[in-house]
C-alpha positions in Angstrom: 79.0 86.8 80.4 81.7 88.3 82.6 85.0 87.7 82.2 87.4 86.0 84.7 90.9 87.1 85.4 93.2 84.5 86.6 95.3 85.6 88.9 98.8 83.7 90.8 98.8 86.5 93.5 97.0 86.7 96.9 95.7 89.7 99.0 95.6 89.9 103.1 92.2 88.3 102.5 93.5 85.2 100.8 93.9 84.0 97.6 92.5 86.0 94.2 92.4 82.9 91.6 89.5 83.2 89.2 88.3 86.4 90.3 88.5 89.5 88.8 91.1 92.0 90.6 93.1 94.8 90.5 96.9 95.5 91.6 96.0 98.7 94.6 98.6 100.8 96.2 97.2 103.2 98.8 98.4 106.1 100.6 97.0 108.0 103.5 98.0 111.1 105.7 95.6 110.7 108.4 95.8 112.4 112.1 97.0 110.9 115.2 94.0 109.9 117.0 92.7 107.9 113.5 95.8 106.0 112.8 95.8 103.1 114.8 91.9 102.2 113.3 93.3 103.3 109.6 96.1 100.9 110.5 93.9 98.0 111.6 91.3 98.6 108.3 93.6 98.7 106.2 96.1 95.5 107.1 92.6 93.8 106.3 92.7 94.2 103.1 96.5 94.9 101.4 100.2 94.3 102.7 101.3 96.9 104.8 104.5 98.4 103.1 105.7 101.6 105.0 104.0 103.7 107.5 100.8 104.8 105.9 101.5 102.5 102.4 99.9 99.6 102.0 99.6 97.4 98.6 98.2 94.6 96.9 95.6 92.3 94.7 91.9 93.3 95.8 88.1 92.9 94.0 86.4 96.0 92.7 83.8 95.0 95.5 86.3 95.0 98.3 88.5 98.3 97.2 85.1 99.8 97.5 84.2 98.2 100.7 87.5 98.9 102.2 86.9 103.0 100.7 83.7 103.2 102.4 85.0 102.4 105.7 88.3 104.5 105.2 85.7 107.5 104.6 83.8 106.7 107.8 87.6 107.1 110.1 88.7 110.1 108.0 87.8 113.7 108.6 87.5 114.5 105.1 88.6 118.3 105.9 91.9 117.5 107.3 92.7 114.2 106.1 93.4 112.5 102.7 93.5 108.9 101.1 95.4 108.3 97.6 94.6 105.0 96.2 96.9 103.7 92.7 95.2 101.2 90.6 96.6 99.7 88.2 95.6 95.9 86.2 98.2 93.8 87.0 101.6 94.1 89.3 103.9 93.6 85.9 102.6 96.8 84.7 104.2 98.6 87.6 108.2 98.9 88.3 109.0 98.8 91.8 112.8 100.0 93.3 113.2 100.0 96.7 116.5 102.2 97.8 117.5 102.0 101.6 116.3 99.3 103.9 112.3 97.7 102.9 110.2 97.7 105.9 107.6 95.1 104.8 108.1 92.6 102.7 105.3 91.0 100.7 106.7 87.5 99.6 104.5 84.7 100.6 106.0 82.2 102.6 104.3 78.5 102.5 
């Protein structure tokens, strides 16, 4: 039997309770004429923090999902994708110095 995490959190997709998920941050350098699509894949799936930053709660299933089409925009000579996982969001401390460009509250 698998187990369920419960979860309070949501991703761009919607809300995570009862499934299993992970806490994502991803970063990717990417050139100019792929980072508008980049852009667009990626604010399917995470928060968009800063420029190429994005972060949030996401499914083994969909971090691999959104991976496999990341690798079909990138030009894997030239450009790169750094992807942080981590269990939970507690687990990580977050500072934010200067002005935050995104913010990821949820407003209801």
């Amino acid at each position: 039997m698998e187990a369920k995490k419960k979860s309070t959190g949501a991703n761009a997709n919607g809300s995570t309770k009862n499934k299993i998920v992970m806490y994502v941050i991803a970063v990717y350098d990417i050139g100019e004429k792929r980072v508008g699509k980049m852009l667009k894949l990626f604010r399917k799936y995470l928060f968009w923090i800063q420029n190429s930053v994005f972060e949030g709660e996401i499914t083994p299933a969909k971090l691999e999902e959104l991976k496999l089409k990341a690798n079909q925009i990138m030009d894997t000579d030239t450009d790169s994708l750094i992807i942080f996982t981590s269990r939970n969001e507690k687990w990580l401390e977050k500072q934010i110095i200067g002005k935050e460009r995104a913010s990821t509250d949820n407003f209801l």
